[in-house]
C-alpha positions in Angstrom: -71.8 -54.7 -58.4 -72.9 -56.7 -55.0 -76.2 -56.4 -56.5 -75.8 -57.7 -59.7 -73.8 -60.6 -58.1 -76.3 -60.8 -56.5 -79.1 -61.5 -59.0 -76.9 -63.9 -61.1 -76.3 -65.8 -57.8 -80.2 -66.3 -57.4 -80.8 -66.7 -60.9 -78.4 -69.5 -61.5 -79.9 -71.0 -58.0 -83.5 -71.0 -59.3 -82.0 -72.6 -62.6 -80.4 -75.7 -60.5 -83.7 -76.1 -58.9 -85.4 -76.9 -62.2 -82.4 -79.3 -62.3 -79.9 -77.9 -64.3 -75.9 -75.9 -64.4 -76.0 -72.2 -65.3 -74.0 -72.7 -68.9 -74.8 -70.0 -71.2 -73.3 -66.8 -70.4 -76.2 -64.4 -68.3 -75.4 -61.1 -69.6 -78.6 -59.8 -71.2 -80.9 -57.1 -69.0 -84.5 -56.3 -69.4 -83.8 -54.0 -72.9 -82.0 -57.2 -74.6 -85.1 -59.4 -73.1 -87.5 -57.3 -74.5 -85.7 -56.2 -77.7 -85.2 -59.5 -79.1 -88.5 -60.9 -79.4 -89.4 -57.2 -80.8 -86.9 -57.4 -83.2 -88.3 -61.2 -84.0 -92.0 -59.2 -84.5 -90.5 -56.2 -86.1 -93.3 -54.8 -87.9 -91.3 -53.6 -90.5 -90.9 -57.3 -91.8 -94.0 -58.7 -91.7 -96.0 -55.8 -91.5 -94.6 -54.8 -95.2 -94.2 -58.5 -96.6 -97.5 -60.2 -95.3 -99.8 -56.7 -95.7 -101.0 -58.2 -99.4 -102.4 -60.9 -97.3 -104.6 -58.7 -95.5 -105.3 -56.3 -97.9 -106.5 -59.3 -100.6 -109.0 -60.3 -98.2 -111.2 -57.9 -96.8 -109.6 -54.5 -98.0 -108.8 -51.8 -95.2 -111.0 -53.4 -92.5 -108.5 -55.8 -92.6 -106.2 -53.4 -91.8 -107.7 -51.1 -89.4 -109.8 -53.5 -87.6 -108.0 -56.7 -88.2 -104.5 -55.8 -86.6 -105.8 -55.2 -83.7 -108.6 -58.1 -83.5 -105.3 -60.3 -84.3 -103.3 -58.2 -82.0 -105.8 -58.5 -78.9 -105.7 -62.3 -79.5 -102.2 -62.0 -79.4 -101.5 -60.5 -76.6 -103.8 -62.5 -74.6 -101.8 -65.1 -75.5 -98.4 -63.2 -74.3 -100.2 -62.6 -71.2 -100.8 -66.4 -69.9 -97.2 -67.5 -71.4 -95.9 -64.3 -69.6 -97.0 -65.9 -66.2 -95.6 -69.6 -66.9 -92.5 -68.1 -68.1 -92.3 -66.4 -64.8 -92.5 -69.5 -62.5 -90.3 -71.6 -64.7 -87.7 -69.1 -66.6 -85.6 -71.9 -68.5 -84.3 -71.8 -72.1 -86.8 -73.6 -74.4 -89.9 -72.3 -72.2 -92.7 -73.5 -73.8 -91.1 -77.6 -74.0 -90.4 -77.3 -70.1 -94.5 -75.7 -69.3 -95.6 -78.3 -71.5 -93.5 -81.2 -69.9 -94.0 -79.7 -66.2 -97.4 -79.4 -66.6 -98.8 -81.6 -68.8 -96.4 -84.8 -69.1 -92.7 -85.3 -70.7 -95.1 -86.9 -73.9 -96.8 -83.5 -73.9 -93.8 -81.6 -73.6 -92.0 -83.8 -76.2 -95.1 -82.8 -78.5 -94.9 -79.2 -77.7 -91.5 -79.3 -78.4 -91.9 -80.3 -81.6 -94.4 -77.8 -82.3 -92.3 -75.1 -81.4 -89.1 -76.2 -83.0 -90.4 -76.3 -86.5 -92.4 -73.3 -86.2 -88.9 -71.5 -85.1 -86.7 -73.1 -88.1 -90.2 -71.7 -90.4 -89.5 -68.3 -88.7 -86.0 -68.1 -89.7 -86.8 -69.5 -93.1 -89.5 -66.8 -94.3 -87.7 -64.3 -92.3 -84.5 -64.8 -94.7 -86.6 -65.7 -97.4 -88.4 -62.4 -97.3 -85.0 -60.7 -96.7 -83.6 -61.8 -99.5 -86.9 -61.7 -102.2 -88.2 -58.3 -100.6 -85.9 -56.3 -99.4 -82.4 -57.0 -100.7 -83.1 -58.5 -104.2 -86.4 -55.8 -104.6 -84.9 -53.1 -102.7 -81.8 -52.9 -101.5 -79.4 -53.7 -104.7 -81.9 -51.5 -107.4 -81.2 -48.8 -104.7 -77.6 -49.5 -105.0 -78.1 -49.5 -109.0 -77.9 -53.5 -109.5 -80.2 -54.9 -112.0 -82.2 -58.2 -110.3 -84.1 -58.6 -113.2 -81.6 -61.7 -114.3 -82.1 -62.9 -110.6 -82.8 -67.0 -110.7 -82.6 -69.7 -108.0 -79.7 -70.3 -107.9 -79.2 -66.7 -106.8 -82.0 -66.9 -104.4 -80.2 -70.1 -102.9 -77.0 -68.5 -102.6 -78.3 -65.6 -100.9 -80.3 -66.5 -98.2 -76.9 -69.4 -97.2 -75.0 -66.0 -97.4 -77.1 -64.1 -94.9 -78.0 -67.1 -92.6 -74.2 -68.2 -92.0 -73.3 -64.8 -91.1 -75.7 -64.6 -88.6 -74.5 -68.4 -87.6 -71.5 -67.2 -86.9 -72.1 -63.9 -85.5 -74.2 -65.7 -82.7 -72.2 -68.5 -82.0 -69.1 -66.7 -82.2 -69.6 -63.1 -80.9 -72.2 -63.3 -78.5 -72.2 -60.6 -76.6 -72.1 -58.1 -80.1 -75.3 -59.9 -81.4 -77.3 -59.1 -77.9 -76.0 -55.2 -79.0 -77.0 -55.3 -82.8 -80.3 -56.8 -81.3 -80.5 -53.8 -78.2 -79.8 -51.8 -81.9 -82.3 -53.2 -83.9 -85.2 -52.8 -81.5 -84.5 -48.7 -81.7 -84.1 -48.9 -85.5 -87.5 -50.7 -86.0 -89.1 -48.1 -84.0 -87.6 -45.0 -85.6 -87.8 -46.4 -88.8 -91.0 -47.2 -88.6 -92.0 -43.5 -87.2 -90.0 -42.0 -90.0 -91.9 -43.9 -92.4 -95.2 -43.3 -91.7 -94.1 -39.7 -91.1 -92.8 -39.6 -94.9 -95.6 -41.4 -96.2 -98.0 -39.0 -94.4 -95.7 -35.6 -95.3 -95.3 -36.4 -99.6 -98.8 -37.6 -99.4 -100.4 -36.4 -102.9 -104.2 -38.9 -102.0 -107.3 -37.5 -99.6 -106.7 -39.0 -96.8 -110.3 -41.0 -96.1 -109.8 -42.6 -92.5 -112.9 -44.8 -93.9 -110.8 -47.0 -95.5 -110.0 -48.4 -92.4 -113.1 -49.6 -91.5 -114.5 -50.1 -94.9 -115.5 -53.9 -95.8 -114.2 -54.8 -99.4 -114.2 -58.2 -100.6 -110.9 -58.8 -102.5 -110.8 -62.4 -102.2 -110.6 -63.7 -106.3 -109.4 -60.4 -107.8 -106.2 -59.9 -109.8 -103.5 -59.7 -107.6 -105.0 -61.3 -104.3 -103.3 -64.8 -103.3 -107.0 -65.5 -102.0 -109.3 -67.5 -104.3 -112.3 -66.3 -104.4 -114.7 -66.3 -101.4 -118.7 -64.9 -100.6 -119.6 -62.7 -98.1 -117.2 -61.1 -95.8 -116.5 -63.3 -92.5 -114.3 -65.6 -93.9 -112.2 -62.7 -96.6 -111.7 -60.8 -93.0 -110.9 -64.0 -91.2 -108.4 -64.7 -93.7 -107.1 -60.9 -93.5 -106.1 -61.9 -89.4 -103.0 -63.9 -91.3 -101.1 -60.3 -91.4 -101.5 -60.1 -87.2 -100.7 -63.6 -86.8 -97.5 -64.1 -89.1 -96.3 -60.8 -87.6 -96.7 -60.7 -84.0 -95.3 -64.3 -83.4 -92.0 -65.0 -82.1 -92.7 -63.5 -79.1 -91.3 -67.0 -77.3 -87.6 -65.7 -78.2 -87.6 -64.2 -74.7 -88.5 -66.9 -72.9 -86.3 -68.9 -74.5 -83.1 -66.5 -73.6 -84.4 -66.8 -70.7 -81.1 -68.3 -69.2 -79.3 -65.8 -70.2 -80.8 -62.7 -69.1 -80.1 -61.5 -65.5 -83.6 -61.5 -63.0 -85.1 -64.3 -65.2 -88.4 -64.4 -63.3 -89.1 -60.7 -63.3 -87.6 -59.6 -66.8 -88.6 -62.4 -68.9 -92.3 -61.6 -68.3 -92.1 -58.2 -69.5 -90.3 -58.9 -72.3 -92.8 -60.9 -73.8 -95.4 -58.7 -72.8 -93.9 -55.5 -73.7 -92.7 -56.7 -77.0 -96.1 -57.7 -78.4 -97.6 -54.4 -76.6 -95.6 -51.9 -79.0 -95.5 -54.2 -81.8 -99.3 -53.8 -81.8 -99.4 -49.9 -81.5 -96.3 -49.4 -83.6 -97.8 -51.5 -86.4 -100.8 -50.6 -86.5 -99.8 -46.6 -86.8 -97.8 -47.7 -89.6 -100.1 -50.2 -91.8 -103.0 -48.0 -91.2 -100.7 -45.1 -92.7 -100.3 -48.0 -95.9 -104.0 -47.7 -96.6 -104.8 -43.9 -96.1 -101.8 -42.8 -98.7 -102.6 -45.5 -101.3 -103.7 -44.1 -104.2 -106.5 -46.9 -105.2 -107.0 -49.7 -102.8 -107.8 -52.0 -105.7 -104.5 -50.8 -108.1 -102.8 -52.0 -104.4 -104.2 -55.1 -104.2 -103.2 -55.7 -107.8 -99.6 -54.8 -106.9 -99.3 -57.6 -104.4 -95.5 -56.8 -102.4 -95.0 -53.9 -104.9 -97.7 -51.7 -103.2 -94.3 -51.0 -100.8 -92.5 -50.1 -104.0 -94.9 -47.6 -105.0 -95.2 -45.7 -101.9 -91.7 -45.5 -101.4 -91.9 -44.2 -105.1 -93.8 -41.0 -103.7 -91.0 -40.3 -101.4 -87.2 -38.1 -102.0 -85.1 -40.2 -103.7 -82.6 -39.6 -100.9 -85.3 -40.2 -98.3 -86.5 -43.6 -99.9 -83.3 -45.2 -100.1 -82.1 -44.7 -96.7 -85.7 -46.2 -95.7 -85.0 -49.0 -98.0 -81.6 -49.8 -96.9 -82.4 -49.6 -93.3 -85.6 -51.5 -93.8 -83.2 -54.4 -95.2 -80.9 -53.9 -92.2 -83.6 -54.7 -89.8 -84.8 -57.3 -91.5 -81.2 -59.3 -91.7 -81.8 -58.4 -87.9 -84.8 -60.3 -87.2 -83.2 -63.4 -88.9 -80.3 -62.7 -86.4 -82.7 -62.4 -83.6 -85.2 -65.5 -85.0 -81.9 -68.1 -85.4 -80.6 -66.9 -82.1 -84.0 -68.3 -80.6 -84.4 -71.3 -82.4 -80.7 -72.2 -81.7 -81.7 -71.7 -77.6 -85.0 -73.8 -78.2 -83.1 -76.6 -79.9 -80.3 -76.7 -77.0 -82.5 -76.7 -74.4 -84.8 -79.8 -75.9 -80.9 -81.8 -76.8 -80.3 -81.2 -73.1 -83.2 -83.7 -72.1 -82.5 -85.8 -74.8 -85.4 -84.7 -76.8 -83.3 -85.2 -80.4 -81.3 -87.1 -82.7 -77.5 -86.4 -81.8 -78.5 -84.7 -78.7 -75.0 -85.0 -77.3 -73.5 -83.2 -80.0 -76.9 -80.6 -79.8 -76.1 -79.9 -76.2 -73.0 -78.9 -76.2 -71.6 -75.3 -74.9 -68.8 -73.7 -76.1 -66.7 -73.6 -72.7 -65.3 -69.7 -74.0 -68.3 -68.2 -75.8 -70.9 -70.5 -73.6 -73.1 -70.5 -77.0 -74.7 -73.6 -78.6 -72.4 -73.9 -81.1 -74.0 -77.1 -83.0 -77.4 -76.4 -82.2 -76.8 -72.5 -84.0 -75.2 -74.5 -87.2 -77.9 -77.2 -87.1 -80.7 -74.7 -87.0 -79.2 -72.7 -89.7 -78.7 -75.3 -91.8 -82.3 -76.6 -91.7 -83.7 -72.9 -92.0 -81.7 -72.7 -95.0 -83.3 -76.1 -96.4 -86.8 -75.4 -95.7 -86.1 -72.3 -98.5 -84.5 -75.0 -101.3 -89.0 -74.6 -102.4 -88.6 -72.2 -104.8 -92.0 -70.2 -104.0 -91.6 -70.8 -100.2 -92.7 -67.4 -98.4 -96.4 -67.7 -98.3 -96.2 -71.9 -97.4 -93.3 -70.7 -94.3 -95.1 -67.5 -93.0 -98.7 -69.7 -92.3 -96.7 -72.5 -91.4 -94.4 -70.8 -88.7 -97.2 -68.8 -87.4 -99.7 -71.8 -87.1 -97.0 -74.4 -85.7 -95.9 -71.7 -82.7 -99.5 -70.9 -81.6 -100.0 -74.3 -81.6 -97.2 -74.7 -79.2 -98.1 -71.5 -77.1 -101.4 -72.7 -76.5 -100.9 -76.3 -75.7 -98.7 -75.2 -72.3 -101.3 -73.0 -71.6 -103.9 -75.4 -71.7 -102.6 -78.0 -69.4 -101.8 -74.7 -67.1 -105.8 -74.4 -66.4 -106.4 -78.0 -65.8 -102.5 -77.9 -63.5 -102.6 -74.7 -61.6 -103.9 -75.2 -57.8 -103.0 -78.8 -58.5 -99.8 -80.3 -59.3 -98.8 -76.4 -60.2 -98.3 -74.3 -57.3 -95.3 -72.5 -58.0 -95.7 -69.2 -59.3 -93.3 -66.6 -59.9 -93.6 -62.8 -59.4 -95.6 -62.1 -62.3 -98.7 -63.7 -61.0 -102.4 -63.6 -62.6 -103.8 -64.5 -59.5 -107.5 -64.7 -59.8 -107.7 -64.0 -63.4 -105.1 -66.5 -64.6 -107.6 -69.2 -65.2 -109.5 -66.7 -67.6 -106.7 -65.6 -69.2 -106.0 -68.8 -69.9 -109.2 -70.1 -71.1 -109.4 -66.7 -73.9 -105.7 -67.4 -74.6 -106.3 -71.2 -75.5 -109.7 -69.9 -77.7 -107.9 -67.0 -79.0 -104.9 -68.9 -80.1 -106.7 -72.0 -81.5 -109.0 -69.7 -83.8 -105.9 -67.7 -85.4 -104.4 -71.5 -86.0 -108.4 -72.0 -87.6 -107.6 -69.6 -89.6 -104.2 -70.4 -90.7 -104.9 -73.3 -92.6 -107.6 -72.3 -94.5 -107.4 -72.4 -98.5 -104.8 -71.9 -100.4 -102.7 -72.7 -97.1 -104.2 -76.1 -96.6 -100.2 -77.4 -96.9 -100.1 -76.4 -94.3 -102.5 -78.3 -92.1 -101.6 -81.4 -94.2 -97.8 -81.0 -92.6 -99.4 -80.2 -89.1 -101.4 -84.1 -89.6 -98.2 -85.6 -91.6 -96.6 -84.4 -88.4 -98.8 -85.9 -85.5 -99.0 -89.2 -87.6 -94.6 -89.2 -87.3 -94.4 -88.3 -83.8 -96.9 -90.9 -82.9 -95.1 -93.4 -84.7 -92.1 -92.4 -82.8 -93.4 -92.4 -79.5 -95.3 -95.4 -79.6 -94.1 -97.4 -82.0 -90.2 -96.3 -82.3 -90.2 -96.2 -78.5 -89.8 -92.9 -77.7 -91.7 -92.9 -74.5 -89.5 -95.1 -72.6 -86.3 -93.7 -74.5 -87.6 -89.6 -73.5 -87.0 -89.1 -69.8 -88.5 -85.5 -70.2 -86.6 -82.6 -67.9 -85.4 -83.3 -64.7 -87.5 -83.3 -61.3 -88.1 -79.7 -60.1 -86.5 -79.5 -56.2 -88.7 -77.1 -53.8 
């Protein structure tokens, strides 16, 4: 108990260095850490919901080869965040490495980045719970007939399954950080099961060539890609499934105030979660392409490739799979609006929003964010009201947070041996400049990517963006109004 004491005495001291109070309540350990930006990852949502987008592109290659191309890339990019997050472990990570070392106008820009691309995570995350796996395969499990589903249904839904996890994090904090410890297991034995089943009741050859055949998909019925030569660019496009999937990662430094041994834990969450997301995922998708019937009847499926294979499975067997696919899905909206919620308190603190008095505040019993976890909801919830919103929110969210992972890490290879010389016990040491350089190339080539046809919205929001915050902090007076986070004391 001394020890623990302990640890929660130095962690709150390293906190009021950075120049704030220990508020939020410290009771996560290294399993919550790493389990909630697993459960944010979990394969099992957007390695099911975003596979047509690799599959459409450049057929199995995209699969076999492409996860892990986007998953190297990836975890690169965990790697150099991994180290920043260990020298400054502070809720909203990647606003306070921007601000410390690039500027408070850098910060405020990474902020902004990151903020959106978390209220886009718990948008398509709820969106895809509610489209995928409760309208198209929860309820016909559970004998309800969707086909009468509308709008209106799909809006009343996804405000249904966002509130509850509104008020099961604001409310019961310490239950969500156990249904999230829970959730971490249940993506990793569902998954296994799975791919097990799939493998077991599987009636096709398996061809382990599929995985690193080339098929141009790009323009054929049932792709969302238009139609493209060659196949560099259908494979490029194929990375989307890696990016939208392993992203979200952040969620653990941005609990970072609340888990015990910041400096030391935080670091492996990130790491580790990305690690097993990668190998977990990539079992699992590859095991998609070898029981497939016809790659081409799959690509002409689009989401209801899932449905089929299930289809092969026990009736028995493929509705608990179903169900507890939906379960951890609704999970990794819990886990996604947990971390937006600590991203948006942490930016109110410093004054970085509208109403930030009211964002700020702590619940002095639950120590939660109360109006920053409503706010966030409420805006996730709005970014839906577009009726065909999945594809749009997936690119956007994935785009917008690499942005905001690679911007800290770029000013980290022009700051460290300069103005940054605090480093915390994860330490790159010599190759921290190099990991940083890949990271920043990595990470700015998967954002290439991201807004390539049909998801050029997406880089017209990204401009439509930069044009409003330039007006605001030049024009609207921003600058002088944004003090940035407080001085760091040595």
């Amino acid at each position: 108990m001394s020890d623990s004491i302990q640890v929660l005495d130095h962690d709150a001291a390293e906190l009021k260095k950075m120049g704030y109070e220990q508020e939020l309540h410290r009771h996560m350990g290294g399993f919550s850490n790493f389990a909630i930006s697993f459960s944010i990852i979990c394969i099992l949502a957007g390695g099911i919901s975003a596979f047509p987008l690799a599959l459409g592109g450049a057929g199995g290659a995209s699969i076999g080869i492409g996860w892990l191309v986007g998953g190297i890339f990836a975890g690169i990019v965990a790697l150099a965040m991994a180290q920043i997050a260990s020298a400054y472990p502070t809720a909203g990570g990647l606003y306070h490495w921007g601000s410390i070392l690039g500027g408070k106008g850098y910060g405020w820009v990474t902020a902004w980045f990151n903020l959106l691309g978390l209220i886009f995570v718990v948008a398509s995350v709820n969106f895809g719970v509610y489209d995928f796996f409760f309208k198209g395969l929860a309820l016909p499990i559970l004998g309800v007939d969707t086909t009468g589903f509308g709008y209106s249904h799909q809006i009343f839904y996804i405000s249904l399954f966002t509130a509850i996890q509104a008020i099961l994090i604001y409310r019961f904090p310490k239950f969500t950080t156990k249904v999230t410890d829970l959730s971490g297991y249940l993506i990793m034995i569902i998954a296994a099961v799975l791919t097990i089943s799939l493998l077991v009741y599987n009636q096709t050859p398996v061809d382990f060539s599929r995985l690193y055949t080339f098929t141009n998909f790009t323009g054929a019925e049932g792709s969302v890609w238009p139609a493209s030569e060659g196949m560099v660019f259908p494979f490029l496009l194929g990375l989307l499934l890696a990016i939208y999937t392993i992203t979200g990662f952040d969620a653990s430094a941005h609990t970072s105030e609340e888990t015990r041994d910041a400096a030391k834990t935080v670091p492996k969450g990130i790491m580790s979660s990305v690690f097993y997301s990668v190998i977990f995922g990539w079992i699992m998708i590859c095991t998609f392409v070898l029981v497939m019937p016809d790659l081409t009847e799959g690509v002409k499926q689009g989401f209801g490739f899932f449905d089929a294979l299930l289809g092969t499975l026990p009736v028995m067997l493929k509705n608990i799979l179903g169900l507890g696919i939906f379960i951890v899905n609704f999970l990794c909206g819990l886990a996604c609006l947990t971390s937006t919620s600590r991203m948006m308190y942490a930016f109110a603190r410093d004054g970085g929003l509208p109403a930030s008095n009211m964002l700020k505040t702590v619940s002095p019993t639950l120590k939660t964010p109360v109006a920053a976890v409503w706010v966030s909801a409420v805006l996730a919830v709005a970014a839906t009201l577009y009726a065909a919103a999945f594809s749009v929110l997936a690119v956007g969210c994935a785009v917008f947070l690499y942005i905001s992972y690679i911007m800290p890490t770029a000013a980290g290879i022009l700051a460290e041996g300069k103005t940054w010389k605090h480093k915390g016990p994860f330490d790159l040491g010599g190759m921290s400049r190099l990991v940083a350089v890949l990271a920043v190339i990595g990470g700015g080539f998967l954002v290439i990517v991201g807004i390539q046809p049909p998801n050029e919205k997406v880089l017209y929001v990204t401009i439509a963006m930069l044009v409003v915050m330039a007006l605001f902090w030049f024009v609207f007076g921003e600058s002088k109004r944004f003090k940035g986070p407080p001085a760091i004391k040595n």
